[in-house]
C-alpha positions as CSV (number, residue, x, y, z in Angstrom):
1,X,-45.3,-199.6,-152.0
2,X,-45.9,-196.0,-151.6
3,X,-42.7,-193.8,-150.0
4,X,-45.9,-191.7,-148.2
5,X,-47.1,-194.9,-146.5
6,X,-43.4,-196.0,-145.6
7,X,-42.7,-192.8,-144.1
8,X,-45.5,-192.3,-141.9
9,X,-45.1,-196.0,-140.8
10,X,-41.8,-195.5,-139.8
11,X,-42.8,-192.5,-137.8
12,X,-45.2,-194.5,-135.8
13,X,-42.6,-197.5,-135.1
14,X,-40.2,-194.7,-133.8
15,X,-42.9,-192.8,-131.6
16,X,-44.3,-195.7,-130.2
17,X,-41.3,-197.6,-129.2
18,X,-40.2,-194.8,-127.8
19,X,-42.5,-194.4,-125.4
20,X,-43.4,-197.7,-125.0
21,X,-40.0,-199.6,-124.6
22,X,-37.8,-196.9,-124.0
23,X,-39.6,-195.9,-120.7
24,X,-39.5,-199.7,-120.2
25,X,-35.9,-199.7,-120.3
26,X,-35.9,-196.0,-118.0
27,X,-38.4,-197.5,-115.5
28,X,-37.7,-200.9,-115.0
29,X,-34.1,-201.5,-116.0
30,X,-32.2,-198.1,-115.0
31,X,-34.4,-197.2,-112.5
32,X,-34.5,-193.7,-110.4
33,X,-30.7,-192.3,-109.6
34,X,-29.8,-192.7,-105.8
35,X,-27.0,-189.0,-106.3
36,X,-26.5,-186.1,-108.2
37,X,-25.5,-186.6,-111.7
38,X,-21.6,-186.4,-112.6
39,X,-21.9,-183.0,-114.9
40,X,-23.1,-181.4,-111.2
41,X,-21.2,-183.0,-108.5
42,X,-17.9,-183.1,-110.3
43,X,-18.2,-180.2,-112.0
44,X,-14.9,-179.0,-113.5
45,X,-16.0,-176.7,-116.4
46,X,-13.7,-178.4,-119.0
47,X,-15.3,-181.7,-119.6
48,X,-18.1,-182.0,-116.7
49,X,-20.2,-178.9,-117.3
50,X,-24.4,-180.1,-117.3
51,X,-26.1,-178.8,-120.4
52,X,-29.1,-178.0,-121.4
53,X,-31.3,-181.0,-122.8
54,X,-32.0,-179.8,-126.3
55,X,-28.2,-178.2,-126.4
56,X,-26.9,-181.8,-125.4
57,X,-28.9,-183.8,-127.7
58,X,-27.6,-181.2,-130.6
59,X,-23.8,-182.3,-129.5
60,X,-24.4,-186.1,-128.8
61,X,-26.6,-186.3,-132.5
62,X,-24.3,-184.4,-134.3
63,X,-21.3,-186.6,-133.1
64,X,-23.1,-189.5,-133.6
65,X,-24.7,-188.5,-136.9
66,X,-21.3,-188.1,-139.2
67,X,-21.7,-189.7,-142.9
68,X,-22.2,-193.1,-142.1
69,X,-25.7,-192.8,-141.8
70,X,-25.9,-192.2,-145.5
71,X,-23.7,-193.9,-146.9
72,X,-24.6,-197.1,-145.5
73,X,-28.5,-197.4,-146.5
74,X,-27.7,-195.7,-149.8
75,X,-25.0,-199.1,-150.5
76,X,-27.5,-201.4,-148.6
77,X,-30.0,-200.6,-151.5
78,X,-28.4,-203.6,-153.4
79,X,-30.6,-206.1,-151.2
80,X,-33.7,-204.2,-152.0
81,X,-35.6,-201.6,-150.1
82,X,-37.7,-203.7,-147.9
83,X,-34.5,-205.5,-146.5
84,X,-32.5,-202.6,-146.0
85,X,-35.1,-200.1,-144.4
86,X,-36.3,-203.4,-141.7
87,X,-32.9,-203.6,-140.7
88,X,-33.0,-199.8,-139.9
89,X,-36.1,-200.2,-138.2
90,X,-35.7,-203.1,-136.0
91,X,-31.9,-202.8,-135.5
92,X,-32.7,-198.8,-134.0
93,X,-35.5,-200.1,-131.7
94,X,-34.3,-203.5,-130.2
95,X,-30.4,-202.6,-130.8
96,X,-29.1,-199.4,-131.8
97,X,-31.3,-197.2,-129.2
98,X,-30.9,-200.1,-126.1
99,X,-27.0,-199.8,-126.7
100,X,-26.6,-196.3,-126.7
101,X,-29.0,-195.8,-124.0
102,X,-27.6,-197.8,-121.5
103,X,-23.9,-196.9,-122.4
104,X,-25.0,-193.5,-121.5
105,X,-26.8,-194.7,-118.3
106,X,-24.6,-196.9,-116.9
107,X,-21.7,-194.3,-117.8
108,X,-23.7,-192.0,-115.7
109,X,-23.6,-194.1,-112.3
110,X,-20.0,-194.8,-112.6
111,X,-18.9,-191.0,-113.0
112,X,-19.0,-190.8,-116.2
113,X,-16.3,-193.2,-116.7
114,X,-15.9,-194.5,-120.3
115,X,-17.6,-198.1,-121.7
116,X,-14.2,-199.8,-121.6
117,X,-13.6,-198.6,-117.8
118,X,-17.5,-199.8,-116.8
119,X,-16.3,-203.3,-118.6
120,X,-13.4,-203.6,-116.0
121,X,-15.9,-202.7,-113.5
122,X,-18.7,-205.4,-114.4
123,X,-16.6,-207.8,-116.3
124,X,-13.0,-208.4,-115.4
125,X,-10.3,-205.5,-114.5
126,X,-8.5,-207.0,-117.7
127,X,-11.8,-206.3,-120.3
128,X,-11.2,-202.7,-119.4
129,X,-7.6,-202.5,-120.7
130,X,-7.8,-204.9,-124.0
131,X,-11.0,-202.9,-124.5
132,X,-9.4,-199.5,-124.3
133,X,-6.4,-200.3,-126.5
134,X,-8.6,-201.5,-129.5
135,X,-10.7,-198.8,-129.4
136,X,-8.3,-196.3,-128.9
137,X,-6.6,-198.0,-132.3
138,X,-10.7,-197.3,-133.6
139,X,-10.7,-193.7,-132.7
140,X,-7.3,-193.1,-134.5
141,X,-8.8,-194.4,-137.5
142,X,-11.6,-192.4,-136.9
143,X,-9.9,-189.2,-137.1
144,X,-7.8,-190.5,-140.5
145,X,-10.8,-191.9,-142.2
146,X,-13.1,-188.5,-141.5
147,X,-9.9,-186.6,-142.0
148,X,-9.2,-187.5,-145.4
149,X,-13.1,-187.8,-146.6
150,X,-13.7,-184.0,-145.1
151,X,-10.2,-183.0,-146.5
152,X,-11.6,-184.4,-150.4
153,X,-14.9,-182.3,-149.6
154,X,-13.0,-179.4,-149.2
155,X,-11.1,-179.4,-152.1
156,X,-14.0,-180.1,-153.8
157,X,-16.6,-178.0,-152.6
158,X,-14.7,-174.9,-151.2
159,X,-18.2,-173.4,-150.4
160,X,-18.2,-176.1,-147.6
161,X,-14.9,-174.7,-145.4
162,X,-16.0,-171.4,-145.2
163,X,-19.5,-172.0,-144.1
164,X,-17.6,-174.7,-141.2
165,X,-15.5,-172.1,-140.0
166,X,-17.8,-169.4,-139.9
167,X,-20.0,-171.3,-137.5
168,X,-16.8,-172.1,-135.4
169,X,-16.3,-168.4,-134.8
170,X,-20.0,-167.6,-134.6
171,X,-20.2,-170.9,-132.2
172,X,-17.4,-168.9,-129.9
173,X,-19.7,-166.2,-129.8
174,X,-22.6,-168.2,-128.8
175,X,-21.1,-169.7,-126.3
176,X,-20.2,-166.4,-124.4
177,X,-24.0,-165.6,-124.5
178,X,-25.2,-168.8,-123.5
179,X,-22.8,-169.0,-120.8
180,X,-21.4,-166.1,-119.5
181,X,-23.9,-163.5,-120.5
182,X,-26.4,-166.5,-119.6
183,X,-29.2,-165.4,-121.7
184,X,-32.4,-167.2,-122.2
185,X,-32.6,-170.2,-124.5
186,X,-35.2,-169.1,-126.3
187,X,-32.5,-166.1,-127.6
188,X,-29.7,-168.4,-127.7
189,X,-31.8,-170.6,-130.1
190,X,-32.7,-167.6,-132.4
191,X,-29.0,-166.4,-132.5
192,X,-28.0,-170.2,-133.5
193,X,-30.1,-170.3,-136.6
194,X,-29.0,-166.6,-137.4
195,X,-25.7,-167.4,-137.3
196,X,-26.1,-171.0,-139.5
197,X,-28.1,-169.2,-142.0
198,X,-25.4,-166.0,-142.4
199,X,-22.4,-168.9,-142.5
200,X,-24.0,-171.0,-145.4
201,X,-25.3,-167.8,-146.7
202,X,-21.6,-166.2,-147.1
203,X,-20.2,-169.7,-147.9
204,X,-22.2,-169.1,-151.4
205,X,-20.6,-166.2,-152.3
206,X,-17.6,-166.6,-150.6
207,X,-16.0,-170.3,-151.3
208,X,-12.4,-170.7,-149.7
209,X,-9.9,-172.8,-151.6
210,X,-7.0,-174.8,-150.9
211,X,-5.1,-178.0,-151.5
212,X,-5.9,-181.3,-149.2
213,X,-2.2,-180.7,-147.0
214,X,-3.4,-177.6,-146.2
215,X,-6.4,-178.8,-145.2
216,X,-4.6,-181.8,-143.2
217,X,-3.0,-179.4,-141.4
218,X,-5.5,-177.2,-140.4
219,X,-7.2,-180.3,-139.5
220,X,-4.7,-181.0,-136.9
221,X,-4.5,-178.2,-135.4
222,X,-8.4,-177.5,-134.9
223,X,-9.1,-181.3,-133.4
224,X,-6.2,-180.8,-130.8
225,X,-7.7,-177.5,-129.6
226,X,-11.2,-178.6,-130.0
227,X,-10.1,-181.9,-127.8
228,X,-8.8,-180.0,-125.4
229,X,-10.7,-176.5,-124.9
230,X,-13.4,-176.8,-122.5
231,X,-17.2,-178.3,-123.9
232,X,-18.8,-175.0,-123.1
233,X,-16.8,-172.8,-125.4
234,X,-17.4,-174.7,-128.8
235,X,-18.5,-177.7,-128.1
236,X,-22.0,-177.6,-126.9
237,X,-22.5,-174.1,-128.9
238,X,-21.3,-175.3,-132.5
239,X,-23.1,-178.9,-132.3
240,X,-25.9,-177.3,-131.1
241,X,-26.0,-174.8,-134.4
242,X,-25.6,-177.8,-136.3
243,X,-28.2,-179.8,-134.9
244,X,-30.5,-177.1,-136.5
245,X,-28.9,-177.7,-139.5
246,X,-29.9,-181.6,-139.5
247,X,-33.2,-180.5,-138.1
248,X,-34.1,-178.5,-141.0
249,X,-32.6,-181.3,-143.2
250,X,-34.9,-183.9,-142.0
251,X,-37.8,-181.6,-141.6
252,X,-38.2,-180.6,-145.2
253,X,-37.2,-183.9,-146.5
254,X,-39.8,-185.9,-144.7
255,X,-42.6,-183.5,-145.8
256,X,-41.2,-183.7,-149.2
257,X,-41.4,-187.5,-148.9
258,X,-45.0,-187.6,-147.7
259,X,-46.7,-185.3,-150.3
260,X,-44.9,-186.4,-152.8
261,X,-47.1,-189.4,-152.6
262,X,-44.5,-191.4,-155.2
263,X,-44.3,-195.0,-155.1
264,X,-41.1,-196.3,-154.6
265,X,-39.1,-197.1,-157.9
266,X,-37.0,-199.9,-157.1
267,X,-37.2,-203.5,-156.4
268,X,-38.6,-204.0,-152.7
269,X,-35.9,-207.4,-152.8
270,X,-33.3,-208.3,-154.9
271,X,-31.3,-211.4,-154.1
272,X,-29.6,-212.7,-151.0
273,X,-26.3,-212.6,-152.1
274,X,-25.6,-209.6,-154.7
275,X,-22.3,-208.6,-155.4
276,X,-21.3,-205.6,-153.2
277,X,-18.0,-205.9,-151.1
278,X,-14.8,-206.3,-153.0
279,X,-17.2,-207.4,-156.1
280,X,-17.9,-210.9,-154.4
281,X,-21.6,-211.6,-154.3
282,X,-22.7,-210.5,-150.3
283,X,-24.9,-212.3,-148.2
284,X,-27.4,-209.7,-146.0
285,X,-26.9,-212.1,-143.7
286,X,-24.3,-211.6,-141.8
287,X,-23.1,-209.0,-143.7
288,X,-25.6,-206.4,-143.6
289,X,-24.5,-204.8,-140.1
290,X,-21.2,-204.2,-141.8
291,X,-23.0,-202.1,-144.6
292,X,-25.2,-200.1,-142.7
293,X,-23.4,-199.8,-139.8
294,X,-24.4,-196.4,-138.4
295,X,-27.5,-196.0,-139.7
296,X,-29.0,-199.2,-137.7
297,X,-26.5,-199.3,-134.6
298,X,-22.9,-198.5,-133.7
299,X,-20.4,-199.4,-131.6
300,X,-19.2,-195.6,-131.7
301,X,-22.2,-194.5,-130.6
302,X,-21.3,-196.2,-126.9
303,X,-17.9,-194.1,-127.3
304,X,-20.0,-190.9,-127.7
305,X,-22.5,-191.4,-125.0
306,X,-20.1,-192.6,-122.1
307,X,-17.2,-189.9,-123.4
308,X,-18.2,-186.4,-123.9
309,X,-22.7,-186.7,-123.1
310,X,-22.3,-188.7,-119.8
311,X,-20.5,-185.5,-118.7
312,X,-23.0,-183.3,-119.7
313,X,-25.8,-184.8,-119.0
314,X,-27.6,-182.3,-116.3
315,X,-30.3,-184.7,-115.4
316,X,-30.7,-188.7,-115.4
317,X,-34.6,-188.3,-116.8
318,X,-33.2,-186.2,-119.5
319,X,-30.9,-189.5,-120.8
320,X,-33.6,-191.6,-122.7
321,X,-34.5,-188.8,-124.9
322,X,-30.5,-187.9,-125.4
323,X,-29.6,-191.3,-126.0
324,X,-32.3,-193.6,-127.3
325,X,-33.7,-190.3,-128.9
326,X,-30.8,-190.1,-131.4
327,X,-30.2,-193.3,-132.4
328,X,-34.4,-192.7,-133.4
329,X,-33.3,-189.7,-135.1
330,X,-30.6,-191.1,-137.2
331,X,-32.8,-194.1,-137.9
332,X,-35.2,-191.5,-139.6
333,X,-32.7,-189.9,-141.1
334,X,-31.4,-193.7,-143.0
335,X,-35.2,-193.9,-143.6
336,X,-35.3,-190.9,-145.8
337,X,-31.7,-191.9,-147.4
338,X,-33.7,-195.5,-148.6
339,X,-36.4,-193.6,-149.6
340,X,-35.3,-190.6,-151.7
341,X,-32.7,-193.0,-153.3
342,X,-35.9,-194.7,-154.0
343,X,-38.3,-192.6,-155.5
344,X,-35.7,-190.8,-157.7
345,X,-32.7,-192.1,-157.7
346,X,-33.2,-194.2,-160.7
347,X,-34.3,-191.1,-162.8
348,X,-30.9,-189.2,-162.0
349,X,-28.5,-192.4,-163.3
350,X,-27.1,-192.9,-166.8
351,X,-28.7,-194.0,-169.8
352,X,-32.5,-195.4,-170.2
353,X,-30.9,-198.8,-170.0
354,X,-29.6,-198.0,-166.3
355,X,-32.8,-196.6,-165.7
356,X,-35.2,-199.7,-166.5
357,X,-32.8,-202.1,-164.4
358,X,-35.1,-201.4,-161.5
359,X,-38.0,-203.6,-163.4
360,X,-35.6,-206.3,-163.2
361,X,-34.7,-207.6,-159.3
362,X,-31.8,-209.6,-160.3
363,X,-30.0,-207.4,-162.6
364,X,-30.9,-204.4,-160.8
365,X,-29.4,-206.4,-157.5
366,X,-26.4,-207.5,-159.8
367,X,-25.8,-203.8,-161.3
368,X,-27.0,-201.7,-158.5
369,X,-23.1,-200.6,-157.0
370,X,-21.5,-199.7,-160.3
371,X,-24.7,-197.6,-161.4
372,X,-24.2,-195.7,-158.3
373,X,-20.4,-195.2,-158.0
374,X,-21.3,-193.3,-161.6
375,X,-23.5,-191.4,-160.0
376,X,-21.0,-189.6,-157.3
377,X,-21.2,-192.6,-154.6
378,X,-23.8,-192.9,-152.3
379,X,-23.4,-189.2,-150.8
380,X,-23.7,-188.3,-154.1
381,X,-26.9,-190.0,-155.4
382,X,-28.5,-189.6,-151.8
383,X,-27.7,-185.8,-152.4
384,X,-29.1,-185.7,-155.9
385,X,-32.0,-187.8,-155.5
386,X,-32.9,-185.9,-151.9
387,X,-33.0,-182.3,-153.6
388,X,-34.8,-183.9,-156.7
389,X,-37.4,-184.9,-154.3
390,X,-37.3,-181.4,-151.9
391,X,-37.8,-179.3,-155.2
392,X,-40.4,-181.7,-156.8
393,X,-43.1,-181.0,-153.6
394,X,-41.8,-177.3,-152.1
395,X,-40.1,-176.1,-154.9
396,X,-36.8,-175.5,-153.4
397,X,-33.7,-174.9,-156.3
398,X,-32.2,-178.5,-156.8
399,X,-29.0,-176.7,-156.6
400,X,-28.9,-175.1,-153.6
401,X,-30.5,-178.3,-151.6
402,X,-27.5,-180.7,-153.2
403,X,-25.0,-177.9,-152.1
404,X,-26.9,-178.0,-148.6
405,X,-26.8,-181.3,-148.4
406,X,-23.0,-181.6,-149.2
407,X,-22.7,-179.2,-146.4
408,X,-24.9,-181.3,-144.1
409,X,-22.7,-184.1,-144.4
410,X,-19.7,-182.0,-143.9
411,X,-20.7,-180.7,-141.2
412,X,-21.3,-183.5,-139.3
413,X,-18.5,-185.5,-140.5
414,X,-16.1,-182.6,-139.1
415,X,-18.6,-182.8,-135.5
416,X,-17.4,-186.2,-135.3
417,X,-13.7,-186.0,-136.3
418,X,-12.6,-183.2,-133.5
419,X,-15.5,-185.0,-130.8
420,X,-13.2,-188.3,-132.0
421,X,-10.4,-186.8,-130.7
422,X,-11.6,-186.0,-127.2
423,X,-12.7,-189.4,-127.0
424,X,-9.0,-190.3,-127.7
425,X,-7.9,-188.3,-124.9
426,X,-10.2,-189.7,-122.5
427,X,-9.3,-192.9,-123.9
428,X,-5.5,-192.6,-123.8
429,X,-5.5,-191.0,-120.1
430,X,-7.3,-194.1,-119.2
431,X,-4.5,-196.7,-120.7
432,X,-2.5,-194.9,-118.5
433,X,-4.3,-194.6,-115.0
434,X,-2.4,-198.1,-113.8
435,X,1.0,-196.2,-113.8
436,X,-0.5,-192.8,-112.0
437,X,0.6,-194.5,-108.6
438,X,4.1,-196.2,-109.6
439,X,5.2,-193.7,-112.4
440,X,3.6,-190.7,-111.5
441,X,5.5,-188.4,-113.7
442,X,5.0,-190.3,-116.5
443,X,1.5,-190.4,-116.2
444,X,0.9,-186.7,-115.9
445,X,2.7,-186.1,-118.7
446,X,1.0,-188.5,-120.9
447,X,-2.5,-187.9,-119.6
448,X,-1.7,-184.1,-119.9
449,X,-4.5,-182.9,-122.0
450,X,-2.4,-181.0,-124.6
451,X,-0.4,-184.2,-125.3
452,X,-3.3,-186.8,-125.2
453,X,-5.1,-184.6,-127.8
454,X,-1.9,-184.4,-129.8
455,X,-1.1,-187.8,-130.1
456,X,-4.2,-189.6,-131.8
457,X,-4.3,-186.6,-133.8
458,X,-0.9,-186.5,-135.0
459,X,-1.3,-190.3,-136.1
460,X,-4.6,-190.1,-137.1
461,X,-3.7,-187.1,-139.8
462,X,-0.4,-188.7,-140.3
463,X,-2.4,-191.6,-142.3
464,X,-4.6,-189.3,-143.9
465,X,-1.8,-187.4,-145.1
466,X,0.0,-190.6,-146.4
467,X,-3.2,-192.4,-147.7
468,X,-2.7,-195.2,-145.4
469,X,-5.6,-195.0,-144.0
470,X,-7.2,-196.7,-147.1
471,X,-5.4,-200.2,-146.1
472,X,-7.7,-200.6,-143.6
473,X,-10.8,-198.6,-144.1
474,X,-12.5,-201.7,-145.6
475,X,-12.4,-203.5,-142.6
476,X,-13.8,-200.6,-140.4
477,X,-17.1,-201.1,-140.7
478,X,-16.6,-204.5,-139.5
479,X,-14.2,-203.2,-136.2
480,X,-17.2,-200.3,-135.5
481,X,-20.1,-203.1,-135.3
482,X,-17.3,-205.5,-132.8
483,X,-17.3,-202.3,-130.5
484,X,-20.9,-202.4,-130.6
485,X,-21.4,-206.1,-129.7
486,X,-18.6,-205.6,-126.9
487,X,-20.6,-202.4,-125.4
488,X,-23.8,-204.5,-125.7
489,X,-22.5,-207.1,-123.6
490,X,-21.1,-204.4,-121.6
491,X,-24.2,-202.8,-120.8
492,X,-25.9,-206.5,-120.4
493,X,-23.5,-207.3,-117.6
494,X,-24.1,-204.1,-115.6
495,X,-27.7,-204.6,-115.8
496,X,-27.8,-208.4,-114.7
497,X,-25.0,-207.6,-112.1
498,X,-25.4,-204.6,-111.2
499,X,-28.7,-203.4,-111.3
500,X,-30.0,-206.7,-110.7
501,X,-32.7,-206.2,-112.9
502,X,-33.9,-208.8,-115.8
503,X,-31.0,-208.8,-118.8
504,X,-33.1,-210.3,-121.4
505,X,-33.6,-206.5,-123.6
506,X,-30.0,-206.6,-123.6
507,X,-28.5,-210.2,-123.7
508,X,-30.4,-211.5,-126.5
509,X,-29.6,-208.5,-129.2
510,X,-26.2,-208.4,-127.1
511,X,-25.5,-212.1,-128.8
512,X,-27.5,-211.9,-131.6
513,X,-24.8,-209.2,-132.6
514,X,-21.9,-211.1,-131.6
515,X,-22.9,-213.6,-133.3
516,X,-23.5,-211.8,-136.5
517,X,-20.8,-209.8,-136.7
518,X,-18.1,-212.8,-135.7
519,X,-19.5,-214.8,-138.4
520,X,-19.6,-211.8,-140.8
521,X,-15.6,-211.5,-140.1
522,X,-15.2,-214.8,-141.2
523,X,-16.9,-214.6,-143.9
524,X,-14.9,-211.4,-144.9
525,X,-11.6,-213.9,-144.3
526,X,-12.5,-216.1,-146.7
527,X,-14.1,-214.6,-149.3
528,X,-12.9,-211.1,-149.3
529,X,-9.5,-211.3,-148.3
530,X,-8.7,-213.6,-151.3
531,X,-9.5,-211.1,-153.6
532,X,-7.8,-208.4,-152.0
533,X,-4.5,-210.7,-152.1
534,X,-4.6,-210.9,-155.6
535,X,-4.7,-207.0,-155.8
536,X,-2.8,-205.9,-152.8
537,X,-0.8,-208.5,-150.6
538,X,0.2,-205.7,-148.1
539,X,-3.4,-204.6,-147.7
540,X,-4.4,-208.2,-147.6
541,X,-1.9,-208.9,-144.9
542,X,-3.1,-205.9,-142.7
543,X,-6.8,-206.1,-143.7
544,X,-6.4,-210.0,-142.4
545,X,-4.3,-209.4,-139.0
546,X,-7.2,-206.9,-137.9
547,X,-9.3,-209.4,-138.4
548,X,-7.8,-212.2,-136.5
549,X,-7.4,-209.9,-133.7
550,X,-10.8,-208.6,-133.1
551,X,-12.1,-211.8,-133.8
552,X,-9.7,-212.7,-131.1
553,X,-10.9,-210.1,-128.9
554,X,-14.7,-210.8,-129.3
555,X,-13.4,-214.0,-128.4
556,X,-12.4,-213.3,-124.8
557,X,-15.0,-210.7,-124.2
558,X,-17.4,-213.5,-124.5
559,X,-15.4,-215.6,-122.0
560,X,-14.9,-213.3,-119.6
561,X,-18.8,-212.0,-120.1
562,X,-19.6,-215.8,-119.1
563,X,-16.8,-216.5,-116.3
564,X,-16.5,-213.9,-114.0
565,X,-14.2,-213.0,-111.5
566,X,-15.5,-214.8,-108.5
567,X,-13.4,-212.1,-106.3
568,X,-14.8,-209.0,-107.8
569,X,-17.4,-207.0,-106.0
570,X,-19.9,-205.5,-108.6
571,X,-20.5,-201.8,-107.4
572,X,-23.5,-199.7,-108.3
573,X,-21.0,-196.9,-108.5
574,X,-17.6,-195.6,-108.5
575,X,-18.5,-194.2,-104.8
């Protein structure tokens, strides 16, 4: 199959579901707003300040867009092309876009409120607070997984921190001319892509270097004042600098994928089962969620849209293009990750023998992982094999695109590590709302946003620092796509209670997802775990209680989903 033809297809499958089911899901499931958004009416210029649209969707896409994207479709390659870029198609459109749509939307009506407060609100009051807790213990892991990736890139590419911290200070700047000098867009625009050109620019010349505890520390002090500075002052203005970043990114890549008219150069299918987690031969199904994560749906996504955008948002019309919009975008962006991987990533590996694996399905299935761990992971050969492919068809330097693209991911990665951390603050100020009346001392100072940015930081670095973060990164993947199914059946029971409208967009991928990713985590149980005993007991241990637990969890979501509280009144709103 030709890369041109996939490309253009995919295009068409994105623009016409857009229009097509997303207004569905706008017109006749969300329906027209009956009050004024929460960014206007409670308007407190630290976390509910309304945005511009194109400025919003640069923040929410760049927090939703970290590596994961990446990393996921370029590892999912094992099962073949075809597999790996359907699930990317079809899990965007029917899942990934419906659930961060209608986290956003349903966030909206209820003030803005998180996913795990709407729960308690169309569920059961209980939901709400198991909810929060697990994904608060998410979001710390968040912050130490990003933490120590962006702390390696650093070290390694020192090119990388200064060009980040250039656009902070230049995104401080924009921010005073966007909102206190209130210039017009169309300046503010030009001024962002001066300032992202001069940072990478100067980064060139200019590399900072310093060991990973520096860097650790640093990072702890940036996400706590980035969690707790107002959205206006670098929020809005740095994501929205990077947005043009990804823009740019995507924009040359998919031209360079459609006139490079290349076919692609490995198998379309492989096998069923090859051998990709912990080594044991993995089924796609139900394990492909847990690969590509991200890059098809995410549970984080939810956290995003009903955390830091659902405050933002200046205008309910504006919230299909912000939410179901990115997950759209992202999709694209997995698309060209399959297909640049595709057309040249073979080229770029090893010896000829590595190379001619992809004529063979099985052994290319069987050797696929190894070949690419050689070749600097799956950021690695995605970045390789995506300047390969830039320079072939515009003519671009190879080295400057793999340098931009390690930056791209860097970028992005730090978006979502200090946006994590608000979330946690949000997150752990709700834990504590059912003491604000009994304790009330207690809960100012814990919800205080100094010390509920501090917190989940602190810990979150703290096992970065240590490395211990690695115990239980394997099973992450697997605790991102539970918050997914959770937010989907979230969203499903605010639409069939709430809004009263028909569930069926939202109930069927709700539990075709729960019932994918539960029997994924059982899977993991048996056949991962095992092997991970024999390596590591302690990481066994842990890697096997998180399990039980969320599987535990999903468990009661599900029957408090189907038995509701009889009592509870189902509000359209927090009025």
């Amino acid at each position: 199959m030709n890369a041109t033809v996939l490309v253009i297809l995919g295009l068409i499958i994105y623009l016409v579901f857009y229009k097509a089911y997303g207004g569905f899901l706008k017109n006749s499931i969300v329906g027209k707003p009956d009050k004024e958004v929460p960014s206007k009416r409670l308007f407190d210029n630290v976390d509910y300040v309304p945005a511009n649209k194109y400025v919003l969707f640069g923040h929410h896409f760049a927090s939703i867009a970290g590596a994961a994207p990446i990393i996921g479709p370029a590892i999912a390659l094992a099962w073949g092309w075809l597999p790996a870029i359907l699930w990317v198609w079809f899990g965007n459109v029917f899942i990934g876009a419906v659930h961060d749509y209608l986290s956003l939307m349903s966030s909206v009506r209820y003030d803005g409120y998180s996913v795990q407060w709407v729960a308690g609100k169309v569920i059961k009051k209980r939901t709400s607070y198991i909810f929060a807790w697990f994904i608060l213990f998410v979001l710390i892991l968040v912050v130490a997984a990003f933490g120590a990736v962006l702390g390696g890139i650093f070290v390694k590419k020192p090119a990388v921190p200064t060009a980040y911290f250039l656009q902070i200070a230049f995104a401080f700047i924009l921010g005073f001319v966007m909102y206190k000098m209130k210039a017009k867009f169309s300046i503010s625009t030009a001024l962002a892509i001066i300032f992202l050109v001069t940072s990478i620019g100067v980064a060139v010349y200019y590399p900072f270097h310093a060991s990973y505890k520096v860097w650790m520390v640093v990072f702890l002090a940036y996400i706590i004042i980035a969690a707790a500075i107002p959205v206006n002052i670098l929020l809005q203005p740095r994501d929205y600098m990077n947005a043009w970043l990804l823009v740019f990114g995507l924009a040359i890549g998919g031209i360079a994928v459609i006139f490079a008219f290349k076919p692609m150069a490995i198998p379309a299918t492989t096998m069923f089962a090859p051998p990709i987690i912990g080594g044991q031969h993995t089924p796609f199904w139900p394990a492909i969620p847990l690969i590509i994560a991200c890059g098809s749906l995410s549970g984080f996504h939810a956290l995003v849209a009903s955390g830091t955008t659902s405050k933002q948002l200046s205008d309910e019309v504006e919230g299909l293009f912000i939410g179901y919009g990115s997950m759209l975008t992202e999709g694209f962006l997995s698309t060209l990750v399959i297909l640049s991987i595709g057309i040249a990533g073979m080229g770029l590996v090893g010896t000829a023998k590595e190379q001619t694996l992809a004529a063979n399905a099985v052994a290319f299935g069987n050797h696929y992982i190894p070949i690419m761990k050689s070749s600097g992971g799956p950021v690695g050969l995605f970045a390789k094999s995506y300047a390969t492919v830039v320079n072939s068809v515009l003519g671009i330097p190879t080295k400057f695109m793999v340098v931009l693209a390690a930056m791209w991911v860097a970028s992005f990665a730090m978006t979502t590590l200090d946006t994590t951390n608000r979330l946690a603050r949000y997150t752990f100020a709700e834990i504590f709302e059912p003491i604000k009346e009994t304790s009330k001392g207690a809960y100012d100072f814990f919800t205080n946003k100094w010390i509920a940015s501090f917190i989940p930081a602190a810990i979150g670095i703290g096992l970065a620092w240590t490395g211990e973060w690695k115990v239980i990164w394997p099973a992450f993947g697997a605790a991102n796509q539970m918050l997914a199914s959770i937010a989907l059946m979230t969203a499903s029971a605010w639409v069939m209670r709430v809004q009263k409208k028909p569930s069926w967009p939202v109930l069927i991928p709700a539990l075709f997802l729960w019932i994918t990713v539960s029997i994924a985590m059982v899977w993991y149980l048996i056949k991962v775990i095992p092997v991970f005993m024999a390596k590591s007991p302690v990481q066994a241990y842990v890697l096997g209680a998180m399990m039980i637990i969320m599987l535990i969890l999903n468990l009661i979501l599900v029957y408090d989903f189907a038995t509701p509280d009889k009592n509870q009144e189902f509000a359209k709103d927090n009025a």
